[in-house]
C-alpha positions in Angstrom: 2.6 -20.1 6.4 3.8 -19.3 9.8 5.5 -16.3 10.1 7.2 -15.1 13.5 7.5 -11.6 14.9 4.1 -10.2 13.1 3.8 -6.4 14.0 1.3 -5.2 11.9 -1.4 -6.9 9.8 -5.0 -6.3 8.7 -7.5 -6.7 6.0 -6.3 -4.4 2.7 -7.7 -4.1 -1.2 -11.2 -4.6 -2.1 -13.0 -5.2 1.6 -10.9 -1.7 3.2 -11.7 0.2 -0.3 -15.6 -1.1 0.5 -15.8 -2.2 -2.9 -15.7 -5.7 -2.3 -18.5 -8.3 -3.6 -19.7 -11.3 -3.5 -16.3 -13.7 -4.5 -14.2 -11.0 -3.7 -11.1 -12.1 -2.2 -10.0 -11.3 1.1 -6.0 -9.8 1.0 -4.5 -9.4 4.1 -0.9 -7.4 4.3 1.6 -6.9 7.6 4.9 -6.8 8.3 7.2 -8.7 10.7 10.5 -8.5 12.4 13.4 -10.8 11.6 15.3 -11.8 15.0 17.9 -9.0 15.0 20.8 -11.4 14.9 19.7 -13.4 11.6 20.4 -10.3 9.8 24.4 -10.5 10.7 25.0 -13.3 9.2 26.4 -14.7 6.0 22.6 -16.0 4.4 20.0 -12.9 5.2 16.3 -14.1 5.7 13.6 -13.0 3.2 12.4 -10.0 3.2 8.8 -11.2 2.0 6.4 -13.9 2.3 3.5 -14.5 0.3 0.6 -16.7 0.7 -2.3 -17.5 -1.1 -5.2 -18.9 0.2 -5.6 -17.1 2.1 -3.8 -14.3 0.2 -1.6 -12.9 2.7 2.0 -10.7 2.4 4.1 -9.9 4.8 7.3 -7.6 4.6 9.9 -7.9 6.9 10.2 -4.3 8.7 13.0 -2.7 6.7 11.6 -3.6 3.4 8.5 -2.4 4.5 9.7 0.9 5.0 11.7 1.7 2.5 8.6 0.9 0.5 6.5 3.1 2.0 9.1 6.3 2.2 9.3 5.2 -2.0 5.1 6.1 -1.6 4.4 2.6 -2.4 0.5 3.0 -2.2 -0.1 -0.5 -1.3 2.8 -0.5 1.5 0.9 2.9 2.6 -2.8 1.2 2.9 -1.0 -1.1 6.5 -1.0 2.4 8.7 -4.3 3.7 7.2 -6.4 1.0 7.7 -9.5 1.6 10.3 -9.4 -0.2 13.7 -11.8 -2.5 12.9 -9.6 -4.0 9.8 -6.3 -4.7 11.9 -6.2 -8.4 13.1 -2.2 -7.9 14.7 -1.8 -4.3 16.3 1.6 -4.6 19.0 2.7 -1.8 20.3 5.8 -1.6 18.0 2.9 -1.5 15.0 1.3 1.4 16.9 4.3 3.1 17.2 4.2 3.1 13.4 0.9 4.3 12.5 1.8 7.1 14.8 4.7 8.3 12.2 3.1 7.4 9.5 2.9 10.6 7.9 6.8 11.0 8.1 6.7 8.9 5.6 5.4 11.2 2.9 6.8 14.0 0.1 5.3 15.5 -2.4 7.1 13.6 -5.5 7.0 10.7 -4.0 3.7 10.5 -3.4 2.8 12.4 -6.7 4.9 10.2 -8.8 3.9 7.1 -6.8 -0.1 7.2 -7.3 -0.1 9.0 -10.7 2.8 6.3 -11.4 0.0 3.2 -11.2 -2.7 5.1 -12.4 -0.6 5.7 -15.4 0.3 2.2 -15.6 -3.7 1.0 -15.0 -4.3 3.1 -18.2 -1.9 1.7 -20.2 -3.0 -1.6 -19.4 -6.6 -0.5 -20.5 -5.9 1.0 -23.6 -3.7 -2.1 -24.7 -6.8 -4.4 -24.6 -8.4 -2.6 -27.6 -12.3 -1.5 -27.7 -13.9 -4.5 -25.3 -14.8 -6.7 -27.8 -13.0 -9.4 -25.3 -13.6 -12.1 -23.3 -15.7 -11.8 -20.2 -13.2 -12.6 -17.5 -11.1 -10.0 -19.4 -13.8 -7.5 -19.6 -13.9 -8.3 -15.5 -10.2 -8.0 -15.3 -10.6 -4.3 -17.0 -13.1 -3.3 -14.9 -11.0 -4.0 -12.0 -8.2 -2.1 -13.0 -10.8 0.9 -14.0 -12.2 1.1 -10.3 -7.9 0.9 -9.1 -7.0 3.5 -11.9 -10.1 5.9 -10.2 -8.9 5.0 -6.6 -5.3 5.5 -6.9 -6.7 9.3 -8.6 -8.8 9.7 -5.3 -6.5 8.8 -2.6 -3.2 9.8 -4.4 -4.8 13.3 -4.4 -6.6 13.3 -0.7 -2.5 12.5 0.4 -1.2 15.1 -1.6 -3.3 18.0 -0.8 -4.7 17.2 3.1 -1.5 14.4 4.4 -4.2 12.0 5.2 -5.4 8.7 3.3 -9.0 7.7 3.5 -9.0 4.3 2.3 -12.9 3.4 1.9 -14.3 5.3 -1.2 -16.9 7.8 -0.3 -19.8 6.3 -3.4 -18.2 2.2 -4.1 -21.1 2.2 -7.0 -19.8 4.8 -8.8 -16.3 2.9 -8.9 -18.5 -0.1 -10.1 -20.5 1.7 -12.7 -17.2 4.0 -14.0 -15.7 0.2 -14.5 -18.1 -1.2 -16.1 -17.9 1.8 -18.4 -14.1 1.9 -19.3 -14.2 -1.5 -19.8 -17.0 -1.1 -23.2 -14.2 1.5 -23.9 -11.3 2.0 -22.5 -10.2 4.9 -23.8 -13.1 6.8 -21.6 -10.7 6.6 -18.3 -8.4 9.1 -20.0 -10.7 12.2 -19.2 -10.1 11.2 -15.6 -6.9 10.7 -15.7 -6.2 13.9 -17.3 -8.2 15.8 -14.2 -6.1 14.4 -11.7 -3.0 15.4 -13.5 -4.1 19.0 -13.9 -5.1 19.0 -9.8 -2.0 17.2 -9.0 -0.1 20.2 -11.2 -2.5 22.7 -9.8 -2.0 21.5 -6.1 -1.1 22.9 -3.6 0.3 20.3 -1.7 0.6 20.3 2.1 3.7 17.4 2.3 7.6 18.3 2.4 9.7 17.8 -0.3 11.6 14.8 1.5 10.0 12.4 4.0 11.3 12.8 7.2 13.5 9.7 7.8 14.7 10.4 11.4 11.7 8.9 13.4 11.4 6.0 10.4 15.6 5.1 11.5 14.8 5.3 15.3 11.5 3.1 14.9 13.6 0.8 12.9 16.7 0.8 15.4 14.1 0.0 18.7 12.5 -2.9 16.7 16.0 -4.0 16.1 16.7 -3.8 19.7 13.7 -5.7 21.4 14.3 -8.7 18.9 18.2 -8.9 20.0 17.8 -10.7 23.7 20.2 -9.8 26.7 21.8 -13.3 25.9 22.6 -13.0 22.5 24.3 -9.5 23.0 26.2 -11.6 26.1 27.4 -14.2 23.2 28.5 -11.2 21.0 30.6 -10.1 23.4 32.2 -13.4 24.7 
């Protein structure tokens, strides 16, 4: 898949969390920027590709934001990541890591972490008391360690306005897995402790994000992918 434009894209999921193994596969996100004047016209281009294979999504630069000021944790990961994890850094993608915190608030992020770690739950306790298949025992173990991360970094966002993507003790991630997935139902302690420190805060983000700087980033990426000749055609 051959996607022009690319802004931003690195190495996300398992490898940036550090709690990759062996088989683990390697996701990659980014986003791009649709040539300004495709996006007046009657048939607008997608806003997302996916790949697999390697397993690769990209957003188109719009989409991408309105994801992340929603707190979209996996949007957020793109202008976290450490240096060493980008393999497309312009200087339009710099630009954007350095506003990435205008992207934050308080709910959003709140509602956004808790959100999938709520959903991660659910998704344990509906596969009963691990007397399951072994790729499903796998599966639950994966979503245990996500359910634990989204706790940890949800909270680290909340409370400090910073994301630290790689997880400070990966075997403890493992081993808390492997434990919710003989029994689900031991995540809910967990979950429960984040809930009370998300109430108990206090929280150092505003109550909206701050969507100026986002619209100006937006409107210069905009302008450096409309050329001098296609403005000229415009205003034949």
């Amino acid at each position: 898949m051959t996607v022009p434009n690319v802004l931003l894209c690195g190495i996300v999921g398992s490898t940036a969390y550090g709690l990759a193994r062996e088989g683990s596969d390697i996701d990659r996100l980014g986003l791009f920027a649709a040539p300004t004047a495709r996006l007046h016209g009657l048939h607008r281009p997608k806003e997302s590709h996916v790949s697999t294979a390697p397993d690769r999504t990209l957003h188109e630069a719009a989409k991408w934001c309105r994801l992340a000021l929603g707190g979209n944790p996996t949007a957020m990961e793109l202008v976290w990541l450490p240096d060493e994890l980008y393999e497309v850094r312009t200087p339009l993608g710099d630009e954007l890591i350095g506003i990435r915190t205008a992207f934050l608030s308080a709910r959003r992020v709140r509602d956004a972490y808790l959100g999938y770690a709520t959903q991660q739950f659910r998704r344990l306790e509906s596969r009963g008391d691990g007397s399951f298949s072994a790729d499903t025992r796998k599966r639950t173990a994966k979503h245990a360690r996500h359910l634990k991360r989204l706790c940890t970094q949800g909270l680290e966002l909340y409370t400090a306005g910073r994301l630290t993507l790689r997880v400070e003790d990966p075997e403890e991630y493992h081993a808390f897995g492997e434990r919710v997935a003989a029994d689900p139902s031991a995540a809910r302690p967990l979950l429960q402790r984040y809930e009370e420190a998300f109430s108990a805060g206090p929280t150092v983000l505003p109550d909206e994000p701050d969507e100026a700087p986002v619209e100006a980033w937006l409107l210069r990426v905009r302008a450096h992918f409309y050329p001098a000749a296609e403005r000229s055609a415009v205003r034949a």
